[in-house]
mmCIF file as Biopython writes it, N, C-alpha, C and O atoms, coordinates in Angstrom:
data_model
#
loop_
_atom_site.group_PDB
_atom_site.id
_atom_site.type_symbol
_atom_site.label_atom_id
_atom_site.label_alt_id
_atom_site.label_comp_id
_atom_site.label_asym_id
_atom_site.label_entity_id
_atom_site.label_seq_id
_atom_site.pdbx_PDB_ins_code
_atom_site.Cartn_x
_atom_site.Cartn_y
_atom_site.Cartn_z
_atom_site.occupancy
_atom_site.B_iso_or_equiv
_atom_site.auth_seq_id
_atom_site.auth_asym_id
_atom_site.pdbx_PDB_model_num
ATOM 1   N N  . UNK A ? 1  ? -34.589 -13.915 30.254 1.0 0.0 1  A 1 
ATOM 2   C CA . UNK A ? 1  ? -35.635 -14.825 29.789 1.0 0.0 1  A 1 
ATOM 3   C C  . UNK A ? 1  ? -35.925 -14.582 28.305 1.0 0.0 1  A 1 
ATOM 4   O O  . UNK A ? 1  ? -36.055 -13.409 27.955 1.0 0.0 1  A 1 
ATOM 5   N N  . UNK A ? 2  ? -36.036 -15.515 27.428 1.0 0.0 2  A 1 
ATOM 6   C CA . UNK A ? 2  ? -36.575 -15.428 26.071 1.0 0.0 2  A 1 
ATOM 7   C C  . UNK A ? 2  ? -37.911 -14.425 25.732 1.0 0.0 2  A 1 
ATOM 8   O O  . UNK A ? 2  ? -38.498 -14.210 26.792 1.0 0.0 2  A 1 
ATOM 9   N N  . UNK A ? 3  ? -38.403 -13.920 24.878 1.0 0.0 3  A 1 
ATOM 10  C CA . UNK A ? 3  ? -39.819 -13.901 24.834 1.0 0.0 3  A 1 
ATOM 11  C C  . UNK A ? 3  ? -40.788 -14.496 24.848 1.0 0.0 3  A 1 
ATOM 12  O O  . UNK A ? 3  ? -41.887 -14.077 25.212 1.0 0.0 3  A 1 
ATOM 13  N N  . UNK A ? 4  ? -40.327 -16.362 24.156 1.0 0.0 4  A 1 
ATOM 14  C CA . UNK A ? 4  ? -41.477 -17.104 23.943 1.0 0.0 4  A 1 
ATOM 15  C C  . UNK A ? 4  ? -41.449 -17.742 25.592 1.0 0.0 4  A 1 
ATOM 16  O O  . UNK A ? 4  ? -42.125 -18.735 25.860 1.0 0.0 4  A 1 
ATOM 17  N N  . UNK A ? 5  ? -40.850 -17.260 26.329 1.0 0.0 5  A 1 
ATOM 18  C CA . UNK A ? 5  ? -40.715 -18.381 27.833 1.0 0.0 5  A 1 
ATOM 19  C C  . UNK A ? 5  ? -41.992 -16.786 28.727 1.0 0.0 5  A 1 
ATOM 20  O O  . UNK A ? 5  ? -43.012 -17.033 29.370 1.0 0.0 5  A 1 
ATOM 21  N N  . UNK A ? 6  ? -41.522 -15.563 28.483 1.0 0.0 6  A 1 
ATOM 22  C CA . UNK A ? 6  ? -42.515 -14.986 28.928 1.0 0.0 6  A 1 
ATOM 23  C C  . UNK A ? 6  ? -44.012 -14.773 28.714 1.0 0.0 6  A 1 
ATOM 24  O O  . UNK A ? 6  ? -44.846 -14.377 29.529 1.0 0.0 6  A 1 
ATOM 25  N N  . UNK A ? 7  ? -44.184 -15.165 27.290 1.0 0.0 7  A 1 
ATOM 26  C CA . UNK A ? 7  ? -45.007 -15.758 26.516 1.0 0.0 7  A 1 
ATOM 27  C C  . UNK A ? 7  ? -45.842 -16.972 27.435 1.0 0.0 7  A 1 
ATOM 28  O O  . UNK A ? 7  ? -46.948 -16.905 27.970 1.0 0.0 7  A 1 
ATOM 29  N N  . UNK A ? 8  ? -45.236 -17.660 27.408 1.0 0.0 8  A 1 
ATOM 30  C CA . UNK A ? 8  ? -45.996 -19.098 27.892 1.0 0.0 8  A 1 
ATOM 31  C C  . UNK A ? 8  ? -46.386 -18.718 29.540 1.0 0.0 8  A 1 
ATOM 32  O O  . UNK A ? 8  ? -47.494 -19.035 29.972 1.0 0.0 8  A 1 
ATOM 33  N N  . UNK A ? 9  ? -45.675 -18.220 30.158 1.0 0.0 9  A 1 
ATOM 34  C CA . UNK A ? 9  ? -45.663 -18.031 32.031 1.0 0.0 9  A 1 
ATOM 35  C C  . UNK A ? 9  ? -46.983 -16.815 31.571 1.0 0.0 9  A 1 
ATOM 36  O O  . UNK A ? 9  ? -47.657 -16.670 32.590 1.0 0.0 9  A 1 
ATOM 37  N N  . UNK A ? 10 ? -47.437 -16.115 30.669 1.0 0.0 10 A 1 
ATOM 38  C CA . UNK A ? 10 ? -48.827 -15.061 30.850 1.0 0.0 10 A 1 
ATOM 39  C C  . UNK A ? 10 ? -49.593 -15.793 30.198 1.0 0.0 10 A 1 
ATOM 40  O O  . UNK A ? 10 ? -50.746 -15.395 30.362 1.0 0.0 10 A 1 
ATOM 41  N N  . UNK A ? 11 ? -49.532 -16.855 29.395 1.0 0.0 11 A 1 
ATOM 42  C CA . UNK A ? 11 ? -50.656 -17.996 29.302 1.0 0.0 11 A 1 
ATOM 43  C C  . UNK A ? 11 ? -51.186 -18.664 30.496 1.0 0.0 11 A 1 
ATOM 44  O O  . UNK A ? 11 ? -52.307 -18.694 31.004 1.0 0.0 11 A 1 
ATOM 45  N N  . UNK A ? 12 ? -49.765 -19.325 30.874 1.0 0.0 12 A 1 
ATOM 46  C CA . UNK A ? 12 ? -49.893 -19.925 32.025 1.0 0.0 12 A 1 
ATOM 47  C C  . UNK A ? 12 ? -50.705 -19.968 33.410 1.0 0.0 12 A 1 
ATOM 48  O O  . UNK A ? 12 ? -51.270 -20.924 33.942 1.0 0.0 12 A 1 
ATOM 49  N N  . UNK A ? 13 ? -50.560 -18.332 33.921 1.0 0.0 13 A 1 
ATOM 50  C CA . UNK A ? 13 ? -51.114 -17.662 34.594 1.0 0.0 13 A 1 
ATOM 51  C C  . UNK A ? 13 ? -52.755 -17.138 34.236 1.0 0.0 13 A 1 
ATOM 52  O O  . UNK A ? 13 ? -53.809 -17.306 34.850 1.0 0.0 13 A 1 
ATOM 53  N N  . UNK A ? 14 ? -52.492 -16.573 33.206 1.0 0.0 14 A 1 
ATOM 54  C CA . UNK A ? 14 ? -53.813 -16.388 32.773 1.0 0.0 14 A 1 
ATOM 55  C C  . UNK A ? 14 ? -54.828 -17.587 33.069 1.0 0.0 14 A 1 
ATOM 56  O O  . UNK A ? 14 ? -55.732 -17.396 33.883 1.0 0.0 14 A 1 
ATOM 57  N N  . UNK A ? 15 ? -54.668 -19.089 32.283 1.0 0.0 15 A 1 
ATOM 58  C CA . UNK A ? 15 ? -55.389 -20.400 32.596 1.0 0.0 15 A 1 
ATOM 59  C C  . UNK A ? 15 ? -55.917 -20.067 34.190 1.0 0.0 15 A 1 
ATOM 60  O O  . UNK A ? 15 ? -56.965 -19.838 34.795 1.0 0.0 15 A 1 
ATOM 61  N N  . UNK A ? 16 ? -54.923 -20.158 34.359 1.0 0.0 16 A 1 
ATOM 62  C CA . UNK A ? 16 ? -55.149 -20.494 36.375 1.0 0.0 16 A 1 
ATOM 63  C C  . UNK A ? 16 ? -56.006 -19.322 36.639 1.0 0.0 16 A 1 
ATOM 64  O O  . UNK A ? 16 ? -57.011 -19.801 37.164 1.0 0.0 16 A 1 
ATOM 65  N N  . UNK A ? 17 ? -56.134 -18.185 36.565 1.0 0.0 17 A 1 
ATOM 66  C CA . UNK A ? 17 ? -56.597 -17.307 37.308 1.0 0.0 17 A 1 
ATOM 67  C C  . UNK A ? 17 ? -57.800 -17.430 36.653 1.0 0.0 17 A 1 
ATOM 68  O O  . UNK A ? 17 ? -58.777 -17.005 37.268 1.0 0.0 17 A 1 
ATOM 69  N N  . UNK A ? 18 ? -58.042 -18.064 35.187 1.0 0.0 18 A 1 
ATOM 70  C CA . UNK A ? 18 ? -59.480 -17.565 34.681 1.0 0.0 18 A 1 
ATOM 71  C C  . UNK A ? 18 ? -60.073 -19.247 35.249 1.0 0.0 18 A 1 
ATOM 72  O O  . UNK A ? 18 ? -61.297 -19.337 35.158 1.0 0.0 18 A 1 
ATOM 73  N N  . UNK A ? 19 ? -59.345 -20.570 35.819 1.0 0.0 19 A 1 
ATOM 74  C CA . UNK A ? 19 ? -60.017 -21.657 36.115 1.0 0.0 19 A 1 
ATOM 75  C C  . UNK A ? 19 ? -60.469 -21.056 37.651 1.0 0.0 19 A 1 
ATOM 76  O O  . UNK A ? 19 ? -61.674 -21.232 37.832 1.0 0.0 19 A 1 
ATOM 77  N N  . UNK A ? 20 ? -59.998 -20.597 38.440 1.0 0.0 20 A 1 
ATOM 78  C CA . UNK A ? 20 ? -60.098 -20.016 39.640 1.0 0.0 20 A 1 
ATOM 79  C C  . UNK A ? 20 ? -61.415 -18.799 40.133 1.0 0.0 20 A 1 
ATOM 80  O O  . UNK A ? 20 ? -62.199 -18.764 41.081 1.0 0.0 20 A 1 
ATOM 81  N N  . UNK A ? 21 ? -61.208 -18.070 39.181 1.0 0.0 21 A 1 
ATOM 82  C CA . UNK A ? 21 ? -62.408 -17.189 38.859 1.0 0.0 21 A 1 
ATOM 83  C C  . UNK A ? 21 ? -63.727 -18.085 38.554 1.0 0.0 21 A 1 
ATOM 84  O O  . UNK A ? 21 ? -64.569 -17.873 39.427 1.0 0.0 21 A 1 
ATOM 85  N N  . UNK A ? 22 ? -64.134 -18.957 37.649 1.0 0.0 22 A 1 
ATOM 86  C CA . UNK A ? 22 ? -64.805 -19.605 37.055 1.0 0.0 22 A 1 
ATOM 87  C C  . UNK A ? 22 ? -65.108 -20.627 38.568 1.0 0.0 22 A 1 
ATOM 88  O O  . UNK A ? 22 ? -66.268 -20.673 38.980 1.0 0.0 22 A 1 
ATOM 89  N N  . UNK A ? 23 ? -64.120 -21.323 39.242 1.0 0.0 23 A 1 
ATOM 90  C CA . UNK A ? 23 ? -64.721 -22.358 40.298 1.0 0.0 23 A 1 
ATOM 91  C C  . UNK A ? 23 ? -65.287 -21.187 41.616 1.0 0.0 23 A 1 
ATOM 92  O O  . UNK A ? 23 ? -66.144 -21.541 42.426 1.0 0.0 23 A 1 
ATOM 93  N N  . UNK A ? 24 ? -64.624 -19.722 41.652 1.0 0.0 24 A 1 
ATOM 94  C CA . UNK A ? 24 ? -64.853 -19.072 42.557 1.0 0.0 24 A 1 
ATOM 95  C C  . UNK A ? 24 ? -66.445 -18.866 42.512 1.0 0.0 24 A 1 
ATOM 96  O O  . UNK A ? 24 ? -67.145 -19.020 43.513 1.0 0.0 24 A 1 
ATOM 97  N N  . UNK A ? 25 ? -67.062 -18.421 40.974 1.0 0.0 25 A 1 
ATOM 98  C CA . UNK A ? 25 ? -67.763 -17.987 40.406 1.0 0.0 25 A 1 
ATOM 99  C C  . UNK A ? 25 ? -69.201 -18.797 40.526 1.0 0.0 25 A 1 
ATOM 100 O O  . UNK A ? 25 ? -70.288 -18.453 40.989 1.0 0.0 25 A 1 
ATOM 101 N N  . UNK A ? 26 ? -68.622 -20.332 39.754 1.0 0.0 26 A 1 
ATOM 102 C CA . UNK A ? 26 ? -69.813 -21.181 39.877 1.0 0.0 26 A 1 
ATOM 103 C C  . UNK A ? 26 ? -69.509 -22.015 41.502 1.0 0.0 26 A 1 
ATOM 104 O O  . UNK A ? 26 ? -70.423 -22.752 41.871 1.0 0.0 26 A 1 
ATOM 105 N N  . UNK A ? 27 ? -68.692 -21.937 42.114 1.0 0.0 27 A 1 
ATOM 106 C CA . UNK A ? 27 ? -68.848 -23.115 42.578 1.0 0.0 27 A 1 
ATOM 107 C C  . UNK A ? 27 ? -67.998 -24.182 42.347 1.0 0.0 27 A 1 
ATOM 108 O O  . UNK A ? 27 ? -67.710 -24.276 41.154 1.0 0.0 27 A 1 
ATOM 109 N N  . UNK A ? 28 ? -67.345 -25.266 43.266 1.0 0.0 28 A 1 
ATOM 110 C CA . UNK A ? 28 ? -67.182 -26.459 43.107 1.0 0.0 28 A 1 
ATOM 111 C C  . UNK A ? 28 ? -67.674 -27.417 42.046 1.0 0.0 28 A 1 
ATOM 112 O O  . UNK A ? 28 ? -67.178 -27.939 41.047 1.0 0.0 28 A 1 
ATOM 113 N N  . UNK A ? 29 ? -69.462 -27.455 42.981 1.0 0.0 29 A 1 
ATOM 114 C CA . UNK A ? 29 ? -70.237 -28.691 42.789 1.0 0.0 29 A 1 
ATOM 115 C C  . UNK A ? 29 ? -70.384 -28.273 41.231 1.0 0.0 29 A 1 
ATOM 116 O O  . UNK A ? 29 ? -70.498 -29.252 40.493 1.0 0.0 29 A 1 
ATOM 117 N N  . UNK A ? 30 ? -70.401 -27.136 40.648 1.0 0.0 30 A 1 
ATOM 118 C CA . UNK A ? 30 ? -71.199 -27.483 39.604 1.0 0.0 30 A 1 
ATOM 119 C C  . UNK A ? 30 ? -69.860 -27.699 38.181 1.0 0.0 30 A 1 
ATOM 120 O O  . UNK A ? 30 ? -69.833 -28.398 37.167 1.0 0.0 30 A 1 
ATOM 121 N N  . UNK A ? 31 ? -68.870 -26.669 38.813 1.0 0.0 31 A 1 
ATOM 122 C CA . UNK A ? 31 ? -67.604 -27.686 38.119 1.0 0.0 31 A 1 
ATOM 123 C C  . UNK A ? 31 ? -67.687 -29.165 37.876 1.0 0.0 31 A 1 
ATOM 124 O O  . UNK A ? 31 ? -67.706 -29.766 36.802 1.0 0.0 31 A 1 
ATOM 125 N N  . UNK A ? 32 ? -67.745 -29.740 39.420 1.0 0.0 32 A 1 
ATOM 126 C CA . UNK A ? 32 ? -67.378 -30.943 38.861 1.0 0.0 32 A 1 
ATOM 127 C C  . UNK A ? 32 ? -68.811 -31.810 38.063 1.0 0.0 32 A 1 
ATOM 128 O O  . UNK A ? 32 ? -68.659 -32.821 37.377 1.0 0.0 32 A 1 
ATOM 129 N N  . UNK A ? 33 ? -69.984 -31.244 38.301 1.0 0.0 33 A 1 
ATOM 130 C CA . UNK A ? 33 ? -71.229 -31.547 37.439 1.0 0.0 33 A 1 
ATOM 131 C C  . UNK A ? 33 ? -70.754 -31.529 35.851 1.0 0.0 33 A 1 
ATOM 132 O O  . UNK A ? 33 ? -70.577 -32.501 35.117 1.0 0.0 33 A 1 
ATOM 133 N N  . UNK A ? 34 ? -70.636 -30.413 35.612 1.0 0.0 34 A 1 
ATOM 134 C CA . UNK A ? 34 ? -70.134 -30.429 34.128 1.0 0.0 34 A 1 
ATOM 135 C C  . UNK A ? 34 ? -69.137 -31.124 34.199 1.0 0.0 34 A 1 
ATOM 136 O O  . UNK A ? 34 ? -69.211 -31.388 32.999 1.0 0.0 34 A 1 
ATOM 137 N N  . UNK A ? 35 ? -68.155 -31.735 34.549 1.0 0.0 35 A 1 
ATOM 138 C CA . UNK A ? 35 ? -67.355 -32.363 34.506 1.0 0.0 35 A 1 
ATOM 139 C C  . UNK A ? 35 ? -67.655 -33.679 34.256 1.0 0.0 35 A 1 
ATOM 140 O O  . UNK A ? 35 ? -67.272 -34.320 33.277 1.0 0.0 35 A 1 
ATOM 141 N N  . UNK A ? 36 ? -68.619 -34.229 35.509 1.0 0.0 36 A 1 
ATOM 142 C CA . UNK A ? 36 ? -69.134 -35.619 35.231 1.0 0.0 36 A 1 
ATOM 143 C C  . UNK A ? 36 ? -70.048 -35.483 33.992 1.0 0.0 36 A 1 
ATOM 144 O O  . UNK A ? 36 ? -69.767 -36.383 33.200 1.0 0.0 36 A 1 
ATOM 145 N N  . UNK A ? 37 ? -70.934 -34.771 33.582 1.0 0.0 37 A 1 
ATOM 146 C CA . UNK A ? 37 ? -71.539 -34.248 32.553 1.0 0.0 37 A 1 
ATOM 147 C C  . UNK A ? 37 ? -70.906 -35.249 30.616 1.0 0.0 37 A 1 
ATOM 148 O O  . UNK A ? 37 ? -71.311 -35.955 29.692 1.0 0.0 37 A 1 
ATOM 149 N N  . UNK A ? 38 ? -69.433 -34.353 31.292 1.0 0.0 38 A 1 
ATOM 150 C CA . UNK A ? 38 ? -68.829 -34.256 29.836 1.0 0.0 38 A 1 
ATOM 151 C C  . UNK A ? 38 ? -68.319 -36.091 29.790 1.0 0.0 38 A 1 
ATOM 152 O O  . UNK A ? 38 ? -68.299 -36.756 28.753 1.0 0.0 38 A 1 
ATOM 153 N N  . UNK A ? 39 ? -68.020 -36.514 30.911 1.0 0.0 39 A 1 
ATOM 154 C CA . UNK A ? 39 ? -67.484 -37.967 30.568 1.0 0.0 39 A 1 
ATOM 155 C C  . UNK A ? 39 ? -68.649 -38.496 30.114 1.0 0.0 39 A 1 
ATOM 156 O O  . UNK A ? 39 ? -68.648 -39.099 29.041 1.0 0.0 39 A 1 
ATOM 157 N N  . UNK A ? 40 ? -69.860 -38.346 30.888 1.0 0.0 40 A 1 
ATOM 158 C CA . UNK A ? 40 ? -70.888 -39.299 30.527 1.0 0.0 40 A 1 
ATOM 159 C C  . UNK A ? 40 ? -70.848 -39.015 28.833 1.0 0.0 40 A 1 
ATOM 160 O O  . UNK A ? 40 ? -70.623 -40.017 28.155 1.0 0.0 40 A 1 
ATOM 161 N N  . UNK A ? 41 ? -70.985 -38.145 28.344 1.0 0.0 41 A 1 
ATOM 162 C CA . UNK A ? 41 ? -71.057 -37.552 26.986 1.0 0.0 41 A 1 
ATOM 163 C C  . UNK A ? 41 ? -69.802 -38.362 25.850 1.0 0.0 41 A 1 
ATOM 164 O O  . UNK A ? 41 ? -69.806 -38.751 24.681 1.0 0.0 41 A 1 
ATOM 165 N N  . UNK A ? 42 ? -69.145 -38.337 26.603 1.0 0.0 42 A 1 
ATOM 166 C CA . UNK A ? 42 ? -67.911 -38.867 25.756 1.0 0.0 42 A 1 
ATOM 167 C C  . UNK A ? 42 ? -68.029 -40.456 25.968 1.0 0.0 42 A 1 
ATOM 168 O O  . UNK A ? 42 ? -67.711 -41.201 25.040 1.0 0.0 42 A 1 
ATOM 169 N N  . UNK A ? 43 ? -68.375 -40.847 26.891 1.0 0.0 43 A 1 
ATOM 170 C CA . UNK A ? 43 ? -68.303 -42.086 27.145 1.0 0.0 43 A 1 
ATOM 171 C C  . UNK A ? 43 ? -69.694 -42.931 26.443 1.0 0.0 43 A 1 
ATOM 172 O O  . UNK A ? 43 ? -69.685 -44.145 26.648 1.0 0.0 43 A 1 
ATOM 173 N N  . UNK A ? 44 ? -70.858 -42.386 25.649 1.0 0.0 44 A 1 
ATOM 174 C CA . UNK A ? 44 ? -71.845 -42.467 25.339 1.0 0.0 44 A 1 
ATOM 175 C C  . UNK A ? 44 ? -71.086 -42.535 23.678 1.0 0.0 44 A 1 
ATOM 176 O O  . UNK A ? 44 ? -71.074 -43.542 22.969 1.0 0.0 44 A 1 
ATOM 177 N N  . UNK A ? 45 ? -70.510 -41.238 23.334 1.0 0.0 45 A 1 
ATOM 178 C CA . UNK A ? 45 ? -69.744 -41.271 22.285 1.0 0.0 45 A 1 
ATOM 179 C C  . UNK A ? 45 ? -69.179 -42.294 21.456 1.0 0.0 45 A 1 
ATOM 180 O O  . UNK A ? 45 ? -69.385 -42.755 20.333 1.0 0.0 45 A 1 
ATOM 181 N N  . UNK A ? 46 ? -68.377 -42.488 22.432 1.0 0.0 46 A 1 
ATOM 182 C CA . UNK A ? 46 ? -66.998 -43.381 22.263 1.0 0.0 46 A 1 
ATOM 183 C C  . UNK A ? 46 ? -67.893 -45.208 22.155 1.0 0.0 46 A 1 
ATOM 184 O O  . UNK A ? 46 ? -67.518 -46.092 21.386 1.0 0.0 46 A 1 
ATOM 185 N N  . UNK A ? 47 ? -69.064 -45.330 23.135 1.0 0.0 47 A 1 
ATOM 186 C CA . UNK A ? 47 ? -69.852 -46.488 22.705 1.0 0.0 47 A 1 
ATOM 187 C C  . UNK A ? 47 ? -70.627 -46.700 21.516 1.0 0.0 47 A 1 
ATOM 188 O O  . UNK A ? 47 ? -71.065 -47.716 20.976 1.0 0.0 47 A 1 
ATOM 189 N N  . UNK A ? 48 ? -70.692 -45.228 21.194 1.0 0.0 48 A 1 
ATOM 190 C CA . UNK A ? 48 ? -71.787 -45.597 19.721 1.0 0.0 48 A 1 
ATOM 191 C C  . UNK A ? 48 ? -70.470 -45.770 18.547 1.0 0.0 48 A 1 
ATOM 192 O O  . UNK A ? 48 ? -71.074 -46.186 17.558 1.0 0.0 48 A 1 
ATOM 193 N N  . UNK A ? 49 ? -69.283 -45.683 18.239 1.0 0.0 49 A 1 
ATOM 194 C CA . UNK A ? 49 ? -68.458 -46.248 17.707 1.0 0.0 49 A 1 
ATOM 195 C C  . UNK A ? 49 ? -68.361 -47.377 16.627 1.0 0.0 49 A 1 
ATOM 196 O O  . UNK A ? 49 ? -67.259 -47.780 16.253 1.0 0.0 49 A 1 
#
């Protein structure tokens, strides 16, 4: 394997385990709260344009 390919697979992994930790952590519901959160935000955004 290259370095930059082992490189990317401990990014890779890393993401996942720290999104996993974080939904373990808070919760689902409040994931997807901030989630709906951030569209409303952007979508408020994107209207004042």
């Amino acid at each position: 394997m290259v370095r930059s390919e082992v490189r990317t697979y401990r990014v890779m992994w890393f993401l996942a385990g720290a999104v996993t930790m974080a939904v373990y952590l808070l919760g689902p519901h409040a994931i997807a709260r901030n989630a709906y959160d951030a569209a409303d935000r952007v979508s408020l955004w994107v209207a004042s344009l």
